[in-house]
C-alpha positions in Angstrom: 148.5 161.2 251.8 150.1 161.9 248.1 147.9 158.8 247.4 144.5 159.8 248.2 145.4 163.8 247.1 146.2 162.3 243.8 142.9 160.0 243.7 141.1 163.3 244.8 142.5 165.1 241.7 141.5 162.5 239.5 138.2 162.9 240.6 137.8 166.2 240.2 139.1 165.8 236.7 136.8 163.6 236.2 134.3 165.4 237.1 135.3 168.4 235.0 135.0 166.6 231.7 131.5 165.2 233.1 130.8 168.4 233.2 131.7 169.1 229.7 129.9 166.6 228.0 126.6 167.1 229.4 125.6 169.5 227.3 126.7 167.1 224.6 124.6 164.3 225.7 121.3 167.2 226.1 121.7 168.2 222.8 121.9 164.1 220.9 118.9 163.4 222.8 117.1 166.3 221.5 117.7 166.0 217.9 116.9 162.0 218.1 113.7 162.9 220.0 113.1 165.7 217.0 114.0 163.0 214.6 111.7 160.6 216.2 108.8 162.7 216.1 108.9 163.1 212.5 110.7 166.8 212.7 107.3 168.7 213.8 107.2 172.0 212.6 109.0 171.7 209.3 106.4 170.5 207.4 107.2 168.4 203.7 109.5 169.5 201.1 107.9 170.6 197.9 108.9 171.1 195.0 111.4 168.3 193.0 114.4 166.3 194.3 117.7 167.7 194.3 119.4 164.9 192.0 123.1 165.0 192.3 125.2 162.2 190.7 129.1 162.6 190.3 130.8 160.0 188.5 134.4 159.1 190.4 135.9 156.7 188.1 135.5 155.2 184.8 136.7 151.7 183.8 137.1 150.5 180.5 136.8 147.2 179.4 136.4 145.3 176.1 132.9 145.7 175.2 132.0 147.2 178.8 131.9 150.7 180.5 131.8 150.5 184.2 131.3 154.0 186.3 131.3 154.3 189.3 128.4 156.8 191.3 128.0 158.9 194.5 125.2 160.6 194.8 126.5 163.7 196.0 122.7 165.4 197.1 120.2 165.2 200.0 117.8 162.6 197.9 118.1 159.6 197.1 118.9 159.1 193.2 117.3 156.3 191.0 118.7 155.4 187.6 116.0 154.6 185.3 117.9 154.6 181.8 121.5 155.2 180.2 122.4 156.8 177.0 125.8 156.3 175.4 126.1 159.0 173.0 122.0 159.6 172.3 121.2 156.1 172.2 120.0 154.0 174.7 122.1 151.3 176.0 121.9 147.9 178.7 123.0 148.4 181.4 123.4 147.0 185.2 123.8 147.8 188.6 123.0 145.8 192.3 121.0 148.4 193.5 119.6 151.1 191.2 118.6 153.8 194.1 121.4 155.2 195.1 121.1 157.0 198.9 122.8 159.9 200.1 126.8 159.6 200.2 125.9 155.9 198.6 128.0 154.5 195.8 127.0 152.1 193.2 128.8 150.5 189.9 126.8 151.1 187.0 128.1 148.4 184.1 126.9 149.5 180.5 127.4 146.9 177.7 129.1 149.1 174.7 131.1 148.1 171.8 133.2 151.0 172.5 136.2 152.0 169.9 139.5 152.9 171.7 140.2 157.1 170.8 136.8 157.4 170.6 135.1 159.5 172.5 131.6 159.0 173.8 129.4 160.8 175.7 127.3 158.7 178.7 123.9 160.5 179.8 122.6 158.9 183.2 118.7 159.7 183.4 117.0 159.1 186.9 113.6 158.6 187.6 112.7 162.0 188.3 113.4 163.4 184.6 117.1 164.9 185.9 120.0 164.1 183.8 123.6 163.3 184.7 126.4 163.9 181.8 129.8 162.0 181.8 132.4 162.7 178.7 135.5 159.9 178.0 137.6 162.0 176.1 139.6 158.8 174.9 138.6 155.9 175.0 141.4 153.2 176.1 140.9 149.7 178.0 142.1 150.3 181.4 145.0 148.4 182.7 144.5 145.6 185.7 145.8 145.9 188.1 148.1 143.1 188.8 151.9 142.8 190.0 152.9 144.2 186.8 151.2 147.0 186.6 152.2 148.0 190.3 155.5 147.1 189.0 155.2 149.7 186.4 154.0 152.4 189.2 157.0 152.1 191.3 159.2 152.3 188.4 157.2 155.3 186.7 157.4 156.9 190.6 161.1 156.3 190.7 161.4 157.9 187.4 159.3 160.9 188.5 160.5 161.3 192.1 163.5 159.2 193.5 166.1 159.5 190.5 165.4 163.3 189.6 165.8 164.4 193.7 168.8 162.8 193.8 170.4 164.1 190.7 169.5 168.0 192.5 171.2 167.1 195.5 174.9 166.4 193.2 174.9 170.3 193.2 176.2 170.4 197.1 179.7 170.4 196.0 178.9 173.7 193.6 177.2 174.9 196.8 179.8 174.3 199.1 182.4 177.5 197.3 179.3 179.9 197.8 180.2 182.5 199.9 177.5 183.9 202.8 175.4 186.1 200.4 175.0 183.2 197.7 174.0 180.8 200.6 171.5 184.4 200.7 170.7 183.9 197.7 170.2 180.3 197.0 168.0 180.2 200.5 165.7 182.6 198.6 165.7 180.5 195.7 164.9 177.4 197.5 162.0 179.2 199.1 161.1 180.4 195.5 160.9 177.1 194.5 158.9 175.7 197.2 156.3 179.0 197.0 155.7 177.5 193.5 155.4 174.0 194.7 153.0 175.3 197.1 150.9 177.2 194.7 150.6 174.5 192.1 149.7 171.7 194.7 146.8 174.0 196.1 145.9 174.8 192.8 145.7 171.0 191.4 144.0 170.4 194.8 141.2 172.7 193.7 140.8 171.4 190.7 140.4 168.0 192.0 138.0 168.6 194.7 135.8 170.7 192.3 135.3 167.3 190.1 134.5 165.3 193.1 131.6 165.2 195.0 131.1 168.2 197.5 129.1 166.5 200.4 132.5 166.0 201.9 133.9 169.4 201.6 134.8 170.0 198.1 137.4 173.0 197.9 137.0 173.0 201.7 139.1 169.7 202.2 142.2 171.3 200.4 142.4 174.0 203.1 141.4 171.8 205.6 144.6 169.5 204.7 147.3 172.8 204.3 146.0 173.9 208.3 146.3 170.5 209.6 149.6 170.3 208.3 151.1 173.0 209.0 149.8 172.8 212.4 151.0 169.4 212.9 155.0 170.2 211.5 154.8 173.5 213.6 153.9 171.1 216.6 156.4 169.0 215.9 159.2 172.2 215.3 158.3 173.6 218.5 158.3 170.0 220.3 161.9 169.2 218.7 163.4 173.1 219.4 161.9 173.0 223.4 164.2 169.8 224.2 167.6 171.5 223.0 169.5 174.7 224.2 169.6 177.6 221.4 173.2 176.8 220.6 172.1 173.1 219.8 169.8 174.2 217.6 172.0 176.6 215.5 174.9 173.9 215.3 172.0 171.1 214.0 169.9 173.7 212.2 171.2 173.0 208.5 170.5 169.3 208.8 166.9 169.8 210.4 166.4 172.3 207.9 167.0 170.4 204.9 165.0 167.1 206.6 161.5 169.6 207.0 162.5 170.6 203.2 162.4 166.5 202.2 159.3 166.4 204.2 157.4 168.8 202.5 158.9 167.9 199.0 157.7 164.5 199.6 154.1 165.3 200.3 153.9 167.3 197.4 155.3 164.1 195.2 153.0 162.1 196.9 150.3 164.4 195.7 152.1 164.3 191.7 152.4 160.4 192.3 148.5 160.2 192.9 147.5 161.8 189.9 150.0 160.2 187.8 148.4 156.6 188.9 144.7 158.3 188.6 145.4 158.8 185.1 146.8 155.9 184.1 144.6 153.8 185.4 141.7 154.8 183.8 144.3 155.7 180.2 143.8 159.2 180.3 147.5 159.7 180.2 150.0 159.7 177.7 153.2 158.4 179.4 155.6 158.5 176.8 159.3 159.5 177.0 158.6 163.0 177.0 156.5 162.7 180.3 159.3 161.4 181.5 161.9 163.7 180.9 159.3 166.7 181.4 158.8 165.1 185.3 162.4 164.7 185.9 163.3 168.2 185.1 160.9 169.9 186.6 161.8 168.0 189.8 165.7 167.4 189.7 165.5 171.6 191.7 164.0 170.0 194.6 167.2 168.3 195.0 168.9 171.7 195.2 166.3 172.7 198.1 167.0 169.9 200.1 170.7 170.2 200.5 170.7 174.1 199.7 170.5 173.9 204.2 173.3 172.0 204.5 175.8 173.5 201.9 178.0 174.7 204.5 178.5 171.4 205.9 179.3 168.2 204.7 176.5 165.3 205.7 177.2 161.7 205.3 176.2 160.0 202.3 173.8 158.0 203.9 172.1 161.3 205.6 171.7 162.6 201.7 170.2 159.1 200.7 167.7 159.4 203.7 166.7 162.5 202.4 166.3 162.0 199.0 164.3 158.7 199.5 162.1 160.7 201.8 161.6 163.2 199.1 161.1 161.4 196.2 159.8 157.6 197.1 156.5 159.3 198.2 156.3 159.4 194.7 155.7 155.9 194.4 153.4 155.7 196.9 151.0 158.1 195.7 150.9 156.4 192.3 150.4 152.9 194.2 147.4 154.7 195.9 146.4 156.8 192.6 146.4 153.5 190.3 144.3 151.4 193.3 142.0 153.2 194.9 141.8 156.9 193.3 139.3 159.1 195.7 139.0 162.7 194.5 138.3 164.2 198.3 141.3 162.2 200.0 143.4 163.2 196.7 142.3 167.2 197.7 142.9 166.8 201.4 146.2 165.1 200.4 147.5 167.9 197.9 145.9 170.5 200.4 148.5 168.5 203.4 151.3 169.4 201.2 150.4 172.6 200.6 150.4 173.2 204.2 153.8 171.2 204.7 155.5 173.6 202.1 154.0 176.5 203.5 155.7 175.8 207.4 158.8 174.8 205.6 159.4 178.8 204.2 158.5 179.9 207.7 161.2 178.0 208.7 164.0 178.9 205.9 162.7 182.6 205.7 165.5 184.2 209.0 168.3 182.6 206.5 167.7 185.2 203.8 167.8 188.2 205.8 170.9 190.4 205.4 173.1 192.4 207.8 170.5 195.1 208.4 167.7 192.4 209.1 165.9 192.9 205.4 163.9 189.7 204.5 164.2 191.7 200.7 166.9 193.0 199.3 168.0 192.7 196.6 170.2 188.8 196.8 167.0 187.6 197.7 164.8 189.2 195.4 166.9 187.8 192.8 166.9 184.4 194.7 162.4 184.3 194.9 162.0 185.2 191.2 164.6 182.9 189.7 163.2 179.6 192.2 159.8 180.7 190.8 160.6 181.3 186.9 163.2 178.1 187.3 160.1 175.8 188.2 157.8 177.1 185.7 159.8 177.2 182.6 160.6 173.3 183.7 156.9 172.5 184.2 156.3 173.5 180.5 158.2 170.7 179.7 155.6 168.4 181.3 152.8 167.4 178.8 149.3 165.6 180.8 
């Protein structure tokens, strides 16, 4: 009996999502038929082709420039002719029509100069014109062991070493009484409000220099929302398997691990721009670089174990979390120096954004005082000094 009930409840299940997807299946059929019939009723576009070429990636090599195209608009694009600084240069490319969301390498034989900057003008065979600026011109590293080598160590520099050194302020944390744990909660949530704000921000910039057939700005917000929907699923998953009391007693170690988490997405967005750049020599990594990046990220540290100051985690629970914080780092400038894609780098930043954002949601009930106040005036003090603490330290940091 439970076995044929259960048979007759997977077939009405079945039957439900048949159901569902009929209308689905009516409306694919109509557009092919529409598309087969030559889309009656439209009539033909007049008027010129909307040419739209964006450049994602420049390499330089002796005597070469190499970009690399998506045509970014409805038509397709054909490159009749390209201009290095008002004169006409050699230049080729597989297929010269480019179709919509296609990508093509367009090689131009140039004597370029390195610190030179040149201006490339990509004329198609409808009269339209594309412009492309190299600010500074410098041969672009290959990328062999070496220079993956000198990612992970630039990323370790940037991400792993400076988190760590943050987290040596537990024992200063640890003689703060309940209304400085107030008070360093807000700053830790001041801190990450800036991280948030800057990784949308870059985000945005970044999508508005890629192409926008894939969402442009859109992909940035798209990220944040996933995210933050996917740690919220995750919080309320984790919280529905353990009693209230459970919860409070392992609430500064989970705390500081959804901290790490979103820390670490925002590194791995930092980590793919510092691998963009240098691939392609647009950045100067000197020791100032260096020293600006650590500083500006040795506070994250303090967020992470600001959770758990009242406690006293292992040493290999800090390690955890400061490798999860900072070796995404590394990672993004793996991916950045690689394979640099301006709408997975948005959606990236946008994820972080979104990580951050669920991460104060979460640390926001540990600032309230004794009459319930998420502001008074502890964590006022706490918000503006996380915020001014992060931007005074991101002057520091010269691109």
């Amino acid at each position: 009996m439970e076995g044929r009930a259960a048979t007759t409840r997977d077939a009405g299940r079945l039957r439900v999502w048949l159901l569902g997807l009929l209308p689905l299946a009516l409306i694919a059929v109509a557009v092919a038929i529409f598309a087969a019939l030559g889309a009656p009723g439209l009539g033909e576009r007049r008027g010129p082709p909307a040419e739209e070429l964006v450049v994602e990636r420049t390499v330089l090599r002796p005597g070469e420039i190499e970009l690399t195209v998506r045509n970014d608009g409805p038509d397709a694009v054909r490159i009749a002719q390209v201009a290095v600084n008002d004169a006409y240069v050699n230049f080729r490319a597989e297929k010269r029509e480019v179709g919509r969301l296609g990508v093509e390498k367009v090689s131009i034989d140039y004597p370029w100069v390195e610190g030179e900057a040149y201006e490339i003008f990509l004329l198609t065979s409808a009269g339209g014109t594309i412009e492309h600026e190299i600010p500074v011109a410098v041969e672009t590293p290959s990328n062999d062991a070496s220079f993956y080598g000198l990612m992970a160590l630039l990323g370790t520099y940037v991400g792993i070493i400076p988190v760590v050194l943050g987290m040596l302020w537990l024992p200063f944390l640890r003689g703060l009484g309940k209304e400085g744990l107030r008070v360093l909660m807000a700053l830790t949530i001041g801190l990450l409000v800036f991280l948030g704000i800057d990784a949308t921000l870059e985000g945005l910039e970044i999508a508005g220099e890629g192409p926008q057939a894939f969402g442009g700005a859109g992909l940035v917000f798209l990220g944040a929302i996933l995210s933050y929907l996917a740690l919220a699923a995750v919080d309320a998953r984790m919280r529905s398997r353990q009693q209230r009391a459970e919860a409070a007693g392992a609430g500064g170690a989970y705390l500081a691990l959804l901290v790490a988490i979103g820390i670490g997405l925002h590194n791995l967005g930092e980590g793919l721009a510092i691998g963009a750049a240098y691939s392609v020599g647009a950045l100067a990594l000197g020791a100032l670089l260096v020293i600006g990046f650590a500083l500006h990220n040795t506070t994250e540290g303090l967020a992470i174990v600001a959770p758990v100051a009242a406690r006293r985690p292992s040493v290999a629970r800090l390690a955890g979390l400061g490798l999860i914080a900072g070796a995404p780092a590394i990672v993004g400038a793996w991916i950045g120096a690689a394979a640099f894609n301006t709408s997975v780098s948005a959606f990236l930043l946008g994820a972080g954004a979104g990580a951050i954002a669920q991460v104060i949601v979460q640390l926001a009930p540990f600032i309230r005082d004794h009459d319930g106040r998420y502001l008074h005036p502890g964590s006022a003090v706490g918000l503006v000094a996380g915020l001014a603490i992060l931007y005074f330290t991101g002057l520091l940091v010269s691109v």
